[in-house]
C-alpha positions as CSV (number, residue, x, y, z in Angstrom):
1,X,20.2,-70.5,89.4
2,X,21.6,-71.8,92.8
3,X,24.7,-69.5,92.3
4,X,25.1,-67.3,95.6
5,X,21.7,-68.8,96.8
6,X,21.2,-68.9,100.6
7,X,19.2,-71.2,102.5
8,X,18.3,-70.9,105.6
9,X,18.2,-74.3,107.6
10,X,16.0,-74.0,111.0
11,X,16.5,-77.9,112.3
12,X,17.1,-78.8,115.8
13,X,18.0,-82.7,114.1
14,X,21.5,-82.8,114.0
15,X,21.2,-86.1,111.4
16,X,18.7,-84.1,109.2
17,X,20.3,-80.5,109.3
18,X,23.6,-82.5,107.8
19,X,21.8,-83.9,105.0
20,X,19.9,-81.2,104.5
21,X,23.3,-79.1,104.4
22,X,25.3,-81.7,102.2
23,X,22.6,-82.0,99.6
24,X,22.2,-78.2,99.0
25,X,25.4,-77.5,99.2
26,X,26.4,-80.0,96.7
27,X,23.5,-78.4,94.4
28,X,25.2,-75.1,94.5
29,X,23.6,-73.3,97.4
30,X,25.3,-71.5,100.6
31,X,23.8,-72.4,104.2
32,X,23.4,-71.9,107.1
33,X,21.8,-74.0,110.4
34,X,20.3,-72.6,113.3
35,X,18.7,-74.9,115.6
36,X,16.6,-72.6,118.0
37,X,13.5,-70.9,115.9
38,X,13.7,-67.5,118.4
39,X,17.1,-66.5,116.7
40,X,15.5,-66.8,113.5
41,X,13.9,-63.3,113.1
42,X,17.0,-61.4,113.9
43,X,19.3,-63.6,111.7
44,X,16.8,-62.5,108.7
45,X,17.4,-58.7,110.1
46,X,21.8,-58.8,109.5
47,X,21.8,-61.3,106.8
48,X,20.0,-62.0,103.5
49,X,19.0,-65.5,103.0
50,X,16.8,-66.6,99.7
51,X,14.5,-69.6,101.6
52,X,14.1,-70.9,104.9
53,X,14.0,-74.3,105.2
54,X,12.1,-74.5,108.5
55,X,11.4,-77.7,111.2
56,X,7.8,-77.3,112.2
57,X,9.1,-78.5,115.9
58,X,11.5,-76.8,117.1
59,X,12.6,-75.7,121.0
60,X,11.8,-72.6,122.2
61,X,9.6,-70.9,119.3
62,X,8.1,-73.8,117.2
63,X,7.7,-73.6,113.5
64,X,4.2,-72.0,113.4
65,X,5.3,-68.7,115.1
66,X,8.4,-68.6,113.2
67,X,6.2,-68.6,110.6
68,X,4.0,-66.2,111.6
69,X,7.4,-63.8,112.6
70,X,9.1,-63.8,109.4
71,X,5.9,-63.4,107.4
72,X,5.0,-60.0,109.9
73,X,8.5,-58.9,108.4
74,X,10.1,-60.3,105.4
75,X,8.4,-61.3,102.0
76,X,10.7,-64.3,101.6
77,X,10.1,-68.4,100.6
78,X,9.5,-70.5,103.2
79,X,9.7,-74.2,103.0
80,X,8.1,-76.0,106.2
81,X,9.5,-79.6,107.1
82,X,7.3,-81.5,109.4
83,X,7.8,-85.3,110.5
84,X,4.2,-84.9,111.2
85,X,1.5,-86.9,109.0
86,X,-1.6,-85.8,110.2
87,X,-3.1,-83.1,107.7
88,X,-4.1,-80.4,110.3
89,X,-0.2,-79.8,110.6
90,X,0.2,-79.1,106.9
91,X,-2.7,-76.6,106.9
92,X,-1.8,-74.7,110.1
93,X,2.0,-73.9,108.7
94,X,0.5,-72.8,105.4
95,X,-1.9,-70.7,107.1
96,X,0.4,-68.8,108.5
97,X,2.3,-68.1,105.0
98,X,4.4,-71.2,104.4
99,X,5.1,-71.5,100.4
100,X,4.8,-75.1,100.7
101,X,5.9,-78.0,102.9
102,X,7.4,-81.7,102.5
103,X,6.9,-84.6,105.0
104,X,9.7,-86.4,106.9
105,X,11.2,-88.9,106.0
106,X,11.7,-87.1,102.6
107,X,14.2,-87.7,99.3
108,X,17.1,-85.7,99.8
109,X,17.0,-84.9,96.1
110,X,13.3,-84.2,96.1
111,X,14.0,-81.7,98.4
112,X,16.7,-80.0,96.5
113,X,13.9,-79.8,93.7
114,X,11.6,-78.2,95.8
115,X,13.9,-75.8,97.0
116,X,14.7,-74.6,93.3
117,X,11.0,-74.7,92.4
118,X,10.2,-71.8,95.6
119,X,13.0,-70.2,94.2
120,X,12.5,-69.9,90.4
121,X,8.7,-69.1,91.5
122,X,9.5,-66.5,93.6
123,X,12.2,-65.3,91.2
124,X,9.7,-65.2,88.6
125,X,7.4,-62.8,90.4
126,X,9.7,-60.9,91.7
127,X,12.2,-60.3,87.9
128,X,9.1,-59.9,85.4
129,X,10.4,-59.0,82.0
130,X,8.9,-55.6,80.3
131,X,7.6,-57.9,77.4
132,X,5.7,-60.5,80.3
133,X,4.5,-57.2,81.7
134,X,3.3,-55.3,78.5
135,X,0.8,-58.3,78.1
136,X,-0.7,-57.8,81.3
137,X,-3.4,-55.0,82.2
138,X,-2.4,-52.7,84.6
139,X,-5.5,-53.3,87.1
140,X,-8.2,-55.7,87.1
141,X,-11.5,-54.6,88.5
142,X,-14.1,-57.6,90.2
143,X,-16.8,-56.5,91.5
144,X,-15.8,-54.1,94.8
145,X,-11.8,-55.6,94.0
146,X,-9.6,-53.8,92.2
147,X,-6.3,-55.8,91.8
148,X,-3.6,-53.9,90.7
149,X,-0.7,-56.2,88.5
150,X,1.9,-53.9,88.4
151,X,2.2,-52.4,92.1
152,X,1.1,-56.1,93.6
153,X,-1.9,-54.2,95.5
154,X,-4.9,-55.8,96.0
155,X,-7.9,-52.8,97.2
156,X,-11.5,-54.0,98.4
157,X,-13.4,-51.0,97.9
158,X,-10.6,-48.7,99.8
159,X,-9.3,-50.6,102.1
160,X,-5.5,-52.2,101.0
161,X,-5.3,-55.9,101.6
162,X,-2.1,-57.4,102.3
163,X,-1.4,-60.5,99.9
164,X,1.6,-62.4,100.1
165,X,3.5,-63.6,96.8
166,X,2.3,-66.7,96.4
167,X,-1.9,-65.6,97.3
168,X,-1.4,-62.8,94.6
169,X,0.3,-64.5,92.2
170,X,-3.0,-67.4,92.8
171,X,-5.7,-64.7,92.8
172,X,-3.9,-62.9,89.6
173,X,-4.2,-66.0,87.7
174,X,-7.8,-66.8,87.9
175,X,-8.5,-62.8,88.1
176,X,-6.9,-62.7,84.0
177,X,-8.8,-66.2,83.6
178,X,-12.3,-65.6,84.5
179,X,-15.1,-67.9,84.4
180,X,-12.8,-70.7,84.0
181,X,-12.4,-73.8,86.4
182,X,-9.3,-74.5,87.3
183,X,-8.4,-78.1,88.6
184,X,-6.0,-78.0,92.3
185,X,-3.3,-80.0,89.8
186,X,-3.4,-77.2,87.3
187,X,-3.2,-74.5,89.7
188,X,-0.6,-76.4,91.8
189,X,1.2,-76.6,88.3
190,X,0.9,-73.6,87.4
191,X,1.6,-71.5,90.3
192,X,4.1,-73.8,92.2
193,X,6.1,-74.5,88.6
194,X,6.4,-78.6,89.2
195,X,4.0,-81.5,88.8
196,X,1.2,-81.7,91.7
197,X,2.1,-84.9,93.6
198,X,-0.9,-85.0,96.1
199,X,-0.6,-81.6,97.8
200,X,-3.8,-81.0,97.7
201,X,-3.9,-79.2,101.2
202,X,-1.6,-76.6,99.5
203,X,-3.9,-75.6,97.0
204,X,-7.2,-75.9,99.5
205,X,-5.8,-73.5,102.0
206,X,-4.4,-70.5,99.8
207,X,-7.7,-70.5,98.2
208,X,-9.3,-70.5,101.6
209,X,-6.8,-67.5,102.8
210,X,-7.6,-65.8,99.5
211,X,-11.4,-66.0,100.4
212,X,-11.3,-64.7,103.9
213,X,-9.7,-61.4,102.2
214,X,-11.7,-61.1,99.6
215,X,-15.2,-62.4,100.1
216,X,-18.1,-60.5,102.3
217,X,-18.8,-64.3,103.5
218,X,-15.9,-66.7,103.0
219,X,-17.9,-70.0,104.1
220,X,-20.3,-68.6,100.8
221,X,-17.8,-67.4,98.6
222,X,-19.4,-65.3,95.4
223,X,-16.4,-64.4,94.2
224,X,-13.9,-67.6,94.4
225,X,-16.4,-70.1,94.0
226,X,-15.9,-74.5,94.4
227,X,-17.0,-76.3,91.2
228,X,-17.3,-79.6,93.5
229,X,-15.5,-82.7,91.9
230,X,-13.9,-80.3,89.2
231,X,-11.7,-77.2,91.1
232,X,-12.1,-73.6,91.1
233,X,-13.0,-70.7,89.3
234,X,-13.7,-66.8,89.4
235,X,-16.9,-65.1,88.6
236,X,-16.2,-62.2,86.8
């Protein structure tokens, strides 16, 4: 799958950036490193890249509106690095749109598997097969929602609302399984391909972004609704 993949590496580490490049390379992948996050956006304009790998500090413009800028733009997979422990981090990056995010210090190999799980996600949503398709309705209707499968359009009452892959592919899933609760590991499985490994601030905030677009009152969600000690599920 890695064949004429390319990552983008946004590291201002010289040490990491090199491991970072050996390991993907050596997994097939092309990369490149830039090591200021305000040349990022107009790299993304000349060049197509398949992931950014992106350093949540970085000089100039840090991670966070780097973030923010390619998500304004380009519907691509972003992977945020952060040598930061403190959860708060982790939350702000993937409130902006980052896929997911892995801590430094970090396996080299473990990222390489991350990297190819983003990937064969995204792929996934983006190369559905007619048969996957011919399964699926064409819209599904909740309330004053109307999603719409094929098109990737999400409408509350008329109004369009933007959803990024990853928030669509998540409100898709418990939009064809209604009334269901859904645990954070088998929605992390499920919609991030590999096994959930404590990430639970992953699954907490898409569900929280998904509510704020969704719900008349996100902090009393009708729609998307907590099962405490269980997970999620939909109200249909």
């Amino acid at each position: 799958m890695a064949d004429n993949k390319r990552i983008l590496i946004v590291e201002d580490d010289a040490d990491i950036s090199m491991v970072e490049e050996a390991y993907l390379e050596s997994a097939g992948f092309e990369t490149r490193i830039v090591t200021e996050g305000t040349v990022v956006a107009s790299i993304l304009e000349r060049k197509r890249f398949d992931l950014v790998l992106l350093d949540l500090m970085l000089p100039g413009k840090n991670g966070y509106e780097v973030c923010r800028e390619i998500r304004d733009t380009i519907d691509i997979p972003i992977l945020m690095v952060t040598a930061r422990t403190e959860s708060v981090d982790e939350i702000r990056g993937l409130g902006l749109g980052a896929d997911d995010y892995i801590a430094k210090p970090f396996d080299p190999a473990k990222l390489v598997a991350r990297v190819h799980a983003n990937l064969r996600q995204y792929e996934r949503l983006q190369r559905k097969s007619p048969k996957e398709s011919s399964k699926e309705p064409e819209e599904i209707r909740i309330r004053d929602l109307c999603i719409l499968i094929n098109s990737w359009k999400v409408y509350k009452g008329e109004k369009e609302i933007k959803f990024p892959n990853r928030e669509f592919e998540i409100l898709k899933f418990f939009a064809m399984n209604p009334n269901i609760v859904f645990s954070k590991e088998q929605i992390f499985e499920k919609i991030w391909g590999y096994d959930y490994v404590g990430d639970s601030a992953t699954v907490m905030v898409h569900i929280n972004r998904i509510r704020e677009k969704i719900e008349d009152d996100s902090k009393n969600p009708q729609i998307l609704e907590t099962v405490w000690g269980a997970g999620y599920r939909l109200n249909k």
